[in-house]
C-alpha positions as CSV (number, residue, x, y, z in Angstrom):
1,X,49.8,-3.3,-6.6
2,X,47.5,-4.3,-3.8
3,X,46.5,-8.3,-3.4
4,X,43.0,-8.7,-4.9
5,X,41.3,-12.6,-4.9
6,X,38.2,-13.7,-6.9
7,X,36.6,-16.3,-5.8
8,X,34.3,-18.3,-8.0
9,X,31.7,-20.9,-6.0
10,X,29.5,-23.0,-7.4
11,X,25.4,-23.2,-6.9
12,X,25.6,-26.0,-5.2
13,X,28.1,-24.6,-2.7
14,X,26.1,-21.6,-1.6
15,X,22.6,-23.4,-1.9
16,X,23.2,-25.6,1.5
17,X,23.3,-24.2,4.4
18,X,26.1,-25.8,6.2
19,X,28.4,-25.7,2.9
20,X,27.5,-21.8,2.4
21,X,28.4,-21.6,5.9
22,X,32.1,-22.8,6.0
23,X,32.6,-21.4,2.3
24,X,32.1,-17.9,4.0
25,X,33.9,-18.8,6.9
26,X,36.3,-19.6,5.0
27,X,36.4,-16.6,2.3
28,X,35.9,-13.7,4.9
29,X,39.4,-15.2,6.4
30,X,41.5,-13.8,2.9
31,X,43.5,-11.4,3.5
32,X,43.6,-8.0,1.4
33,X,40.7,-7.4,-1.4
34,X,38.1,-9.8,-2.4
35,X,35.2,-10.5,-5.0
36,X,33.1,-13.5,-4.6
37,X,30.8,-14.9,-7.9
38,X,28.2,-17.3,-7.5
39,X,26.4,-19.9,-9.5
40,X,22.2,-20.7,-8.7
41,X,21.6,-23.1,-11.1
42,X,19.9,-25.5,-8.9
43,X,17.7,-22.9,-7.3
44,X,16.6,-21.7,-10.6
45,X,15.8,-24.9,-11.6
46,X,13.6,-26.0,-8.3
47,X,12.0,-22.4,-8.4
48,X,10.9,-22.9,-12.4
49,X,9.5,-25.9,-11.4
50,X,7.4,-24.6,-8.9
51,X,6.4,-22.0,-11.6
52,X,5.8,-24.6,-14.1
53,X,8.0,-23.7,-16.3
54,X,10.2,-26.8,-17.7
55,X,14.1,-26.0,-17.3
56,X,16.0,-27.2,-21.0
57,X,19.5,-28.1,-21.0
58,X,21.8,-29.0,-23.7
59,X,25.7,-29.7,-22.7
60,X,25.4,-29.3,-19.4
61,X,23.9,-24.9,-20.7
62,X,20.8,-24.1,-19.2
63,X,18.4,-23.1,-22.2
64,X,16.9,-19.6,-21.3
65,X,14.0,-18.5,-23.0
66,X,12.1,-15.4,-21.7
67,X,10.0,-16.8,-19.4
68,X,13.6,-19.0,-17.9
69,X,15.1,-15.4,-18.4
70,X,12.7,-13.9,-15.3
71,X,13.5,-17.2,-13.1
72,X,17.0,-16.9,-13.4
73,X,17.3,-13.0,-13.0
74,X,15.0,-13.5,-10.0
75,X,17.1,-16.1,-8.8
76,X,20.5,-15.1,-9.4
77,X,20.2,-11.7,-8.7
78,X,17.9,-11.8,-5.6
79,X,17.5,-15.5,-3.7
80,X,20.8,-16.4,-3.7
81,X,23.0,-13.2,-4.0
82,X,20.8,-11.4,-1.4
83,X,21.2,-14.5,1.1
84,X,25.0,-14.2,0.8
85,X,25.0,-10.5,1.2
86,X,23.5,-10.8,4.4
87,X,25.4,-13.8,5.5
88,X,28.4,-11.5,4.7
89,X,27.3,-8.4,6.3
90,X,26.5,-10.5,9.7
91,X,30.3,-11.3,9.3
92,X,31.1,-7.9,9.6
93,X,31.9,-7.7,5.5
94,X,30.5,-4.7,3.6
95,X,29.0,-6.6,0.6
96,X,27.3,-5.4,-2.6
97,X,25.3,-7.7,-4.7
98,X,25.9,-6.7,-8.4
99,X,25.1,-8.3,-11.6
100,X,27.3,-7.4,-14.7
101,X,24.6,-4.6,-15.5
102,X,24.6,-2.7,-12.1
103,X,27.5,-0.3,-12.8
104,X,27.8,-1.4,-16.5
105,X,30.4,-3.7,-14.9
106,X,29.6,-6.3,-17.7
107,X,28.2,-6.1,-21.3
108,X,27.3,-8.8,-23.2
109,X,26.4,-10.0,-26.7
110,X,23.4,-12.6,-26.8
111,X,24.6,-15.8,-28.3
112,X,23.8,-16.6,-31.6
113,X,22.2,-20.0,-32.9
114,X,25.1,-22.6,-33.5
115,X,24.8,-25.5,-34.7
116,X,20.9,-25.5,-34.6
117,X,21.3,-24.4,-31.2
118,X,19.1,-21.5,-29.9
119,X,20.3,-20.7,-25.8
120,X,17.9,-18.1,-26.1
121,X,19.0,-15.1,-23.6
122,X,22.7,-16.1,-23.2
123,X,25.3,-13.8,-23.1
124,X,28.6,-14.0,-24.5
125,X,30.7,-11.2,-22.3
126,X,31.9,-8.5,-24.6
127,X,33.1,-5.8,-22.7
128,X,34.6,-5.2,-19.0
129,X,34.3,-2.0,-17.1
130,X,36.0,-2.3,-14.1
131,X,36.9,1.5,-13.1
132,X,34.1,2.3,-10.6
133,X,34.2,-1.4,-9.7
134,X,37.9,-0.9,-8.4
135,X,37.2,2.4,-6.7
136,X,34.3,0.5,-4.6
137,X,36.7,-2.1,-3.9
138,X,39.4,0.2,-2.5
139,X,36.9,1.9,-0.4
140,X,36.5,-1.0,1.4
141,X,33.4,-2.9,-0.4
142,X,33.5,-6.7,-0.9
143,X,31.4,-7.4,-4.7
144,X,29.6,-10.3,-4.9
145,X,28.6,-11.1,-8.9
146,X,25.9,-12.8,-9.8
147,X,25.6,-14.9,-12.8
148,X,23.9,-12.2,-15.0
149,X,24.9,-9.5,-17.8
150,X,23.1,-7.3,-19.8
151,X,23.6,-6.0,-23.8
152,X,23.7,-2.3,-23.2
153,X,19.8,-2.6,-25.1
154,X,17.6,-2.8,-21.4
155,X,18.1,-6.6,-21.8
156,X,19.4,-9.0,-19.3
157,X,21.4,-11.9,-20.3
158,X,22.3,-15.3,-18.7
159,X,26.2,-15.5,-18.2
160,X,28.1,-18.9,-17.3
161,X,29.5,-17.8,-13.5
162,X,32.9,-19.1,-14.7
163,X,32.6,-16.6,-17.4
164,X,31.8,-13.8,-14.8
165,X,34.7,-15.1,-12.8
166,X,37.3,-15.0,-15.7
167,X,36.3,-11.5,-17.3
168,X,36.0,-9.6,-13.5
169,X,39.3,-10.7,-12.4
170,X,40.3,-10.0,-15.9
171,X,39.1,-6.1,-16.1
172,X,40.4,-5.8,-11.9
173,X,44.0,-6.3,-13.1
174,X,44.6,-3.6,-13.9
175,X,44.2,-2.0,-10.8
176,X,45.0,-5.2,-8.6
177,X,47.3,-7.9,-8.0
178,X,45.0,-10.5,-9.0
179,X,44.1,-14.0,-8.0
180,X,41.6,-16.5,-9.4
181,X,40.1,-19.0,-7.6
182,X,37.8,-21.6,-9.1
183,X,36.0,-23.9,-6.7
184,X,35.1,-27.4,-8.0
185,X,34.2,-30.7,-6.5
186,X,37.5,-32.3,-6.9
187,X,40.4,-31.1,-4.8
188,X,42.8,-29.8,-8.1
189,X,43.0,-31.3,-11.7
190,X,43.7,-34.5,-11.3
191,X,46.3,-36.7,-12.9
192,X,43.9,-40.0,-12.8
193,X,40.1,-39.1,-12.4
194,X,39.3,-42.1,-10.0
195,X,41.7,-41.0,-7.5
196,X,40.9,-37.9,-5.7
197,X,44.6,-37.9,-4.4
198,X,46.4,-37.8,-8.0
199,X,46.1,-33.8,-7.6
200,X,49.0,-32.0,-10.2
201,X,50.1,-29.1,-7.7
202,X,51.4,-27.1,-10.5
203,X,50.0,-26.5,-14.6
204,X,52.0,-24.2,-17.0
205,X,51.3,-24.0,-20.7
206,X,54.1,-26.2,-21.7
207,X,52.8,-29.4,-19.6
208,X,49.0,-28.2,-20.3
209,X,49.4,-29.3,-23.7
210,X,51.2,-32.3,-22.8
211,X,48.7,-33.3,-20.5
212,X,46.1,-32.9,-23.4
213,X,47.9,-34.9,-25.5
214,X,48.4,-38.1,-24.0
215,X,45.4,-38.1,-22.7
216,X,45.6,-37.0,-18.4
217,X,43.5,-33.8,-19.2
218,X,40.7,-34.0,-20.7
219,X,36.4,-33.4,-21.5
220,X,35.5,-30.1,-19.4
221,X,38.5,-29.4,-17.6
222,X,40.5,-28.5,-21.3
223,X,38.0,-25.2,-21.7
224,X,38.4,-24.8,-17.8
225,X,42.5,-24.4,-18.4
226,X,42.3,-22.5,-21.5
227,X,40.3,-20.0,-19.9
228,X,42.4,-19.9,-16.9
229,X,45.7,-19.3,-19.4
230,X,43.5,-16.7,-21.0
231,X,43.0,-14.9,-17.7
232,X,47.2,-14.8,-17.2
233,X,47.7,-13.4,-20.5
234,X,44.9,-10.7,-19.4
235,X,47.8,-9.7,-16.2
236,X,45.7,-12.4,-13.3
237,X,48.9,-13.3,-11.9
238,X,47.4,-16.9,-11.2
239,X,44.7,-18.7,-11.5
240,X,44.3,-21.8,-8.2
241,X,41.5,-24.8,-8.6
242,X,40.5,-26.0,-5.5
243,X,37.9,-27.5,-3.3
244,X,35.4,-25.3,-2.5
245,X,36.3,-26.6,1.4
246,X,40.0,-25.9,0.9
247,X,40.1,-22.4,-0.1
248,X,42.3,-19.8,2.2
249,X,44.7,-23.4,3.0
250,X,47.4,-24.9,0.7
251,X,46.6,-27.0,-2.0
252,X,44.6,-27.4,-5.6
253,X,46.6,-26.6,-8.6
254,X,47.9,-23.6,-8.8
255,X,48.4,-22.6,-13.0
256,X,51.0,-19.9,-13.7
């Protein structure tokens, strides 16, 4: 099978200029196949304001009712994906902005209310169709996924980017030799969270639960993990978490 990477990137990461620069710098210098998915959040956020409308967030999950729903699928979809689509294109990549509906490349359930907990137009990603999505690839096209799905009704849906991340790679192994690559603020998992050094090169499933246990992995990064182990069992070969500065160079953890 031919090498395929996904790269997942952070809003923050593609909403400054100079860190949007080197992070394309630095993904249109992987070899073989690539997807890239992005995050927004702090452009939807700065945008709603200006519309007035107040952004709600519970956990760290951006609320979306219907009026969030338009911001975000403005947003997401146009701002910040069309931006890197041209910044790619100027690089001499072919790229295609694509949210999980274009192509029915992603379906999604909306997410129903737990724990008195209404997210409003959040999808939960139910099904992955990946076949036209592979044949585009192997023509030469370079996706770029935005953090949106849809629910097959005429609906749009909010979708975490990791979650984007996780099911394309996912659905694109079966064609490719897949890598996933989550970019993230520190430069790996980390054995002691005050030192930015204490990187763990390597996770398997064994020392994962370990970890967990006494204690060195813990809060977000556990559903980070589990998701990543999820991906391998889905045929990614492996999963890397890095720096957003350090992809395409050695380092991060690598879990396999």
């Amino acid at each position: 099978m031919e090498k395929l990477t996904v790269i997942k990137v952070g809003g923050k990461i593609v909403e400054e200029p100079e860190s949007l620069q080197d992070l394309l710098d630095r993904f249109c210098a992987i070899p073989g196949y690539k997807v890239l998915v992005h995050g927004g959040g702090r452009s939807a956020t700065k945008i709603a304001a200006q519309l007035g409308i107040e952004s709600q967030m519970v956990n760290g999950r951006r609320i979306t009712d219907a009026p969030m729903l338009q911001v975000v699928t403005m947003v997401y979809g146009g701002l910040v994906n069309k931006n890197i689509v041209a910044q790619l294109q100027a690089r001499g990549l072919n790229a295609l902005g694509l949210t999980g509906a274009d192509l029915n490349v992603l379906r999604s359930d909306k997410r129903p209310i737990k724990d008195g907990i209404d997210y409003g137009f959040v999808g939960d990603v139910k099904e992955a169709n990946s076949t036209l999505l592979a044949k585009l690839i192997q023509e030469g096209i370079v996706p770029v996924m935005a953090p949106l799905t849809h629910d097959g009704k005429g609906n749009m849906l909010n979708t975490n980017a990791d979650t984007i991340a996780q099911e394309t790679a996912k659905a694109l192994a079966q064609s490719f030799d897949v890598t996933l690559i989550y970019s993230f603020e520190k430069k790996g998992v980390l054995r002691d969270a005050e030192d930015d050094e204490s990187v763990i090169p390597h996770i398997n499933r064994d020392e994962f639960k370990q970890y967990v246990q006494n204690g060195t992995i813990q809060g977000g990064m556990i559903p980070k993990l589990e998701n990543a182990f999820q991906a391998l069992d889905a045929g990614v070969k492996k999963v890397i978490i890095t720096l957003a500065q350090a992809i395409g160079s050695e380092g991060g953890t690598v879990i396999e």
